[in-house]
ROZADO-969787 format. One record per atom (N, C-alpha, C): residue in three letters; atom name; x, y, z; residue number from 0. Coordinates in Angstrom, 1 decimal. Layout:
<nutors>
['ALA', 'CA', [X, Y, Z], NUM]
...
</nutors>
This chain:
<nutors>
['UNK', 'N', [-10.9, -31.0, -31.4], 0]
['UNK', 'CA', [-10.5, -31.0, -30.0], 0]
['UNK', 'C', [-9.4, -30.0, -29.7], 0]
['UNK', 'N', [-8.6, -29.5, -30.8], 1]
['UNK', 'CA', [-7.2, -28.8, -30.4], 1]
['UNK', 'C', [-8.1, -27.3, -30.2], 1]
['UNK', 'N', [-8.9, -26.8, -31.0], 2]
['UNK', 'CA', [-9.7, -25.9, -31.3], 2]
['UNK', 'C', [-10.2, -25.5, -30.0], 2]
['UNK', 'N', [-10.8, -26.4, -29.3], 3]
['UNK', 'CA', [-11.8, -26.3, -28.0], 3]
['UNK', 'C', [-10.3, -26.4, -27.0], 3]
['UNK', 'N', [-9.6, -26.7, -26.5], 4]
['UNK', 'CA', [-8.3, -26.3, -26.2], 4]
['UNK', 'C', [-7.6, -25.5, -25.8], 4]
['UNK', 'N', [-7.6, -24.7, -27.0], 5]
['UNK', 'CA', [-6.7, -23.5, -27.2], 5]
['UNK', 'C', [-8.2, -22.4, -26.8], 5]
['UNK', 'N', [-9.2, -22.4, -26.7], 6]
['UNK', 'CA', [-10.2, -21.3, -26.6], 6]
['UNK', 'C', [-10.3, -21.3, -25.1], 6]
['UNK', 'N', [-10.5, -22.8, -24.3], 7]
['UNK', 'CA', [-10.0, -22.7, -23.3], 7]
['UNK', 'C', [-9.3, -22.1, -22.6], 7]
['UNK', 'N', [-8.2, -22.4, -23.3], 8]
['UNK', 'CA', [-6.5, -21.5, -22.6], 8]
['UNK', 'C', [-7.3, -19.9, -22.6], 8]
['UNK', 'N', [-7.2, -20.1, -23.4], 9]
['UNK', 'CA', [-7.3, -18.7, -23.6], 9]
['UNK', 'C', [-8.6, -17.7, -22.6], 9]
['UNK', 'N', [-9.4, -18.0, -22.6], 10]
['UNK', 'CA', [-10.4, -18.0, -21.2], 10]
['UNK', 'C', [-10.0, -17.8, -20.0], 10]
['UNK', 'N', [-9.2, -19.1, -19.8], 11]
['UNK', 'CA', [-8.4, -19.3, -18.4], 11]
['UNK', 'C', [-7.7, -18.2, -18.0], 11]
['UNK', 'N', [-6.5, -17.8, -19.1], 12]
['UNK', 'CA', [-5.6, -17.1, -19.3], 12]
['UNK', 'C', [-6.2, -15.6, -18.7], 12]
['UNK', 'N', [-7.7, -15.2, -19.7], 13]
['UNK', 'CA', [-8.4, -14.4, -19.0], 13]
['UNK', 'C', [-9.2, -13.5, -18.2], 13]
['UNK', 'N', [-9.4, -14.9, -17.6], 14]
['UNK', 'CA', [-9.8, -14.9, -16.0], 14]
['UNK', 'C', [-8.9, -14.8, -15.0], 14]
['UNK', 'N', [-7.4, -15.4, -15.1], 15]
['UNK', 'CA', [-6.8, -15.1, -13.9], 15]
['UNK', 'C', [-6.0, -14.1, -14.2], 15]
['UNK', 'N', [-6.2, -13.3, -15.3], 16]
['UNK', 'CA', [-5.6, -11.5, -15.4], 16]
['UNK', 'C', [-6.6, -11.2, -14.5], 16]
['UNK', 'N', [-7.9, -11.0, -14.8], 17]
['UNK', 'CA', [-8.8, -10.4, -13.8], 17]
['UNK', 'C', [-8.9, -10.6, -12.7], 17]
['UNK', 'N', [-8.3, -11.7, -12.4], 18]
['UNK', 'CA', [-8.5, -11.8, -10.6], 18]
['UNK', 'C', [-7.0, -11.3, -10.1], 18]
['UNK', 'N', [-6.1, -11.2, -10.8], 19]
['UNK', 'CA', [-4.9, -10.5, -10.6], 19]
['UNK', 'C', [-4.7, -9.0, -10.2], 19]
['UNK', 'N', [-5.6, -8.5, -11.0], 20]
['UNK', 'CA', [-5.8, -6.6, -11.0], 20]
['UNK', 'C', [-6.5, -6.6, -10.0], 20]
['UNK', 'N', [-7.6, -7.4, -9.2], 21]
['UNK', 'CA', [-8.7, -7.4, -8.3], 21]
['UNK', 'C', [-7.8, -7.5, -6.6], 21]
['UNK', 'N', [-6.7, -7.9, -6.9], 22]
['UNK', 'CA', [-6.1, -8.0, -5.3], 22]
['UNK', 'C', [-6.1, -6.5, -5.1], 22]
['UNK', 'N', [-5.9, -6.5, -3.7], 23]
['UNK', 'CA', [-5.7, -5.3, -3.2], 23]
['UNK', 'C', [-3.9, -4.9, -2.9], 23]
['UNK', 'N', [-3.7, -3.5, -3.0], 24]
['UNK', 'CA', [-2.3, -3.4, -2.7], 24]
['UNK', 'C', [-1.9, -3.1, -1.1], 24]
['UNK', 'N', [-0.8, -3.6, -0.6], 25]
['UNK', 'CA', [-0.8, -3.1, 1.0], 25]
['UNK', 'C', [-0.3, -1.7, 0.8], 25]
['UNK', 'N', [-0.8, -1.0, 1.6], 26]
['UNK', 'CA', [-0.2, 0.2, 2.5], 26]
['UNK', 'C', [0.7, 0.1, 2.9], 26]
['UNK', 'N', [1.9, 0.9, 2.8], 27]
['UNK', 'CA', [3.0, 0.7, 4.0], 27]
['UNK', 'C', [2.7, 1.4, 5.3], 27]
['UNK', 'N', [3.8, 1.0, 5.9], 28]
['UNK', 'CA', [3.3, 1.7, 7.4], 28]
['UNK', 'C', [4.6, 1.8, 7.9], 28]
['UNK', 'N', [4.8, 2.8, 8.3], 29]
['UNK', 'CA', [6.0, 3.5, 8.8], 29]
['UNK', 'C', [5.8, 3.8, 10.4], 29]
['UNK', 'N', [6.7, 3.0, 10.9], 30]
['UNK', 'CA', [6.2, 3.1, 12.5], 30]
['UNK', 'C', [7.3, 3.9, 13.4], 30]
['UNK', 'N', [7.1, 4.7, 14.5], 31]
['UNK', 'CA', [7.5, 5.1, 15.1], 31]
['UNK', 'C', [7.5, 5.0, 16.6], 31]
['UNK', 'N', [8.8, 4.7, 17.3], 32]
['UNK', 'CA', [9.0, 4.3, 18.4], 32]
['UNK', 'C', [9.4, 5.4, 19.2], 32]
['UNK', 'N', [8.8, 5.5, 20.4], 33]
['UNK', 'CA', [9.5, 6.6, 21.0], 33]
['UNK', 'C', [9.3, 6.5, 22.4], 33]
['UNK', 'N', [10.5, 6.7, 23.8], 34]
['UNK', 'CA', [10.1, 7.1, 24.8], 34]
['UNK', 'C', [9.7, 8.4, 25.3], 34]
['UNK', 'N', [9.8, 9.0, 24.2], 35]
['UNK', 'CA', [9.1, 10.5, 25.2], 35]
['UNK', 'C', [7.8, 10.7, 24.9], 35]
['UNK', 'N', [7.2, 11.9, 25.8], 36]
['UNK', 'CA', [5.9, 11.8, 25.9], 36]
['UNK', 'C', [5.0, 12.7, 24.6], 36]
['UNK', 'N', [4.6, 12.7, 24.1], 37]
['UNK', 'CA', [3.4, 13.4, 23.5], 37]
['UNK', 'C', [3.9, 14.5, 22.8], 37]
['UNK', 'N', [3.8, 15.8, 24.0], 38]
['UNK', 'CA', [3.9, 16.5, 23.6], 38]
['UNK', 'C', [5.6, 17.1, 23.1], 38]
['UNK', 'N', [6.7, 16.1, 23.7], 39]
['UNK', 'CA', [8.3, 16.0, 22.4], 39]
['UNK', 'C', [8.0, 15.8, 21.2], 39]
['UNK', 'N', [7.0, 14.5, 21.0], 40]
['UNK', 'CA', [7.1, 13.8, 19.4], 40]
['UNK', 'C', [6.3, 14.6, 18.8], 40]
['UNK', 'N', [5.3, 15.7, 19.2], 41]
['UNK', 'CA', [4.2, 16.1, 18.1], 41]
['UNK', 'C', [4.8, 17.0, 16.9], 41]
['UNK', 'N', [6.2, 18.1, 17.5], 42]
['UNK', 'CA', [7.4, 18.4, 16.6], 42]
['UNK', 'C', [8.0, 17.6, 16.0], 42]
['UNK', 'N', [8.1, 16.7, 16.2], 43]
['UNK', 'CA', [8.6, 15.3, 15.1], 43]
['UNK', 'C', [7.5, 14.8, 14.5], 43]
['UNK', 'N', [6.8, 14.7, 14.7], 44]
['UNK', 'CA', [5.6, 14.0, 14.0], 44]
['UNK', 'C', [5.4, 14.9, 12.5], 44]
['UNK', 'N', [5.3, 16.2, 12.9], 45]
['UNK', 'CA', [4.7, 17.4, 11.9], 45]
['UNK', 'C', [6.0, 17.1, 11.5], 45]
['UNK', 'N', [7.1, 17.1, 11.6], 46]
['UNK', 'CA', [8.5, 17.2, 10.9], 46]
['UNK', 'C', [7.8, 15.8, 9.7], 46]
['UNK', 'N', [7.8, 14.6, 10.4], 47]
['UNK', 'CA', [7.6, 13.2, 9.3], 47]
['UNK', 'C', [6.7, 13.3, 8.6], 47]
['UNK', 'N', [5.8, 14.1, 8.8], 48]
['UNK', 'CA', [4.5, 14.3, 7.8], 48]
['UNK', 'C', [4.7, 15.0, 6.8], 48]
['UNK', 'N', [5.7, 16.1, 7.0], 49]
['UNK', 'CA', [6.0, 17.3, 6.2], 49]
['UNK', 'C', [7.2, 16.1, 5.0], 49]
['UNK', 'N', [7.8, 15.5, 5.6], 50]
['UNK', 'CA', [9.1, 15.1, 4.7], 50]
['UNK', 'C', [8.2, 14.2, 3.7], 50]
['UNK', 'N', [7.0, 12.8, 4.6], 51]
['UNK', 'CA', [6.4, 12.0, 3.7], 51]
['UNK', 'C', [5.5, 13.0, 2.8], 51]
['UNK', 'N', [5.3, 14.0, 3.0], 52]
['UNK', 'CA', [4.2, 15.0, 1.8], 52]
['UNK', 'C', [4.9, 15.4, 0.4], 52]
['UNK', 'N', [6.4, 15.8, 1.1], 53]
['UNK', 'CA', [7.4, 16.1, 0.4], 53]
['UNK', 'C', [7.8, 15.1, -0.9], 53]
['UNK', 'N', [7.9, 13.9, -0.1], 54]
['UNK', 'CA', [8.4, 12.5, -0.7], 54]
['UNK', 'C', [7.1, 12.3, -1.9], 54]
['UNK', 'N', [5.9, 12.8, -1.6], 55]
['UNK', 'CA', [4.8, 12.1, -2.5], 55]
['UNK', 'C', [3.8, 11.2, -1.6], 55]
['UNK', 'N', [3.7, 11.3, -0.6], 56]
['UNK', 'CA', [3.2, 9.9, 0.1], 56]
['UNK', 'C', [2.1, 11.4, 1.2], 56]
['UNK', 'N', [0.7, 10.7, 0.8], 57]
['UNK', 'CA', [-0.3, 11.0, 1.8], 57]
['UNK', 'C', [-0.7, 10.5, 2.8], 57]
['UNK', 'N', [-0.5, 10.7, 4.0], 58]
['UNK', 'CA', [-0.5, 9.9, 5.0], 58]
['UNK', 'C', [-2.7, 9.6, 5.1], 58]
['UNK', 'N', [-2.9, 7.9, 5.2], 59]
['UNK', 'CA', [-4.4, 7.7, 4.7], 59]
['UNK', 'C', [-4.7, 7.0, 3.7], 59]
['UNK', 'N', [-3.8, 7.5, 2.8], 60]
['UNK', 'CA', [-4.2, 7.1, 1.4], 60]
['UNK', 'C', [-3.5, 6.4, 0.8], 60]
['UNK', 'N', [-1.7, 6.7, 0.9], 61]
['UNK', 'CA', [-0.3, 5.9, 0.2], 61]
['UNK', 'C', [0.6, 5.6, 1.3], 61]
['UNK', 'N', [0.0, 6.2, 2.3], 62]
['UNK', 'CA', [0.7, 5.1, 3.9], 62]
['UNK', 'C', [0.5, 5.9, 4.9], 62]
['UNK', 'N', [0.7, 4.7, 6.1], 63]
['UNK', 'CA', [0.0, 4.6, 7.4], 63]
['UNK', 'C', [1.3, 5.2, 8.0], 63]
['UNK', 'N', [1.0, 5.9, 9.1], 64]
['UNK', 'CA', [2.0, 6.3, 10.4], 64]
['UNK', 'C', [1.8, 6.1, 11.6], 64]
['UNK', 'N', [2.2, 5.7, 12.5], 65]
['UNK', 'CA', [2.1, 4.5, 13.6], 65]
['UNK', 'C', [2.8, 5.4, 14.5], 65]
['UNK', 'N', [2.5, 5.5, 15.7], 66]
['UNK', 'CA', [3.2, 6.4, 16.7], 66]
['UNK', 'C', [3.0, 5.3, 17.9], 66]
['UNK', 'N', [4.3, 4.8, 18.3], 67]
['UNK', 'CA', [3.9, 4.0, 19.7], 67]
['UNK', 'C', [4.9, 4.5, 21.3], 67]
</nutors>
C-alpha cells in the first residue's frame, strides 16, 4: 500500500508542475494620461516607445501602452 502511495505522490506532484508552466504570464501595461490633444502627446509617445525599446521591452509582445 505505501508503494501505491508514494507513485501516486509522485504523479500528482507531476501533473500540477504541468499545469503550472501552462498559466499564462500577464503583460504589463503602462498607461498614459494626458490632457492634451493628439498631436502634443505623439512626441511623447515616440519619446516612451524609444525609452521602453531601450529598456528591452517591445511594445505587443512584453507590454501594452495605453494612451487615454
Amino acid at each position: 500500500m505505501r508503494r501505491r502511495d508514494f507513485i501516486a505522490g509522485l504523479g500528482g506532484a507531476a501533473a500540477w508542475s504541468i499545469g503550472v508552466r501552462a498559466q499564462d504570464t500577464a503583460i504589463p501595461v503602462v498607461g498614459v494620461i494626458s490632457p492634451a490633444n493628439a498631436n502634443v502627446t505623439s512626441g511623447f509617445s515616440c519619446l516612451l516607445r524609444e525609452g521602453l525599446k531601450q529598456a528591452g521591452y517591445v511594445e505587443g509582445q512584453n507590454v501594452m501602452v495605453e494612451f487615454r
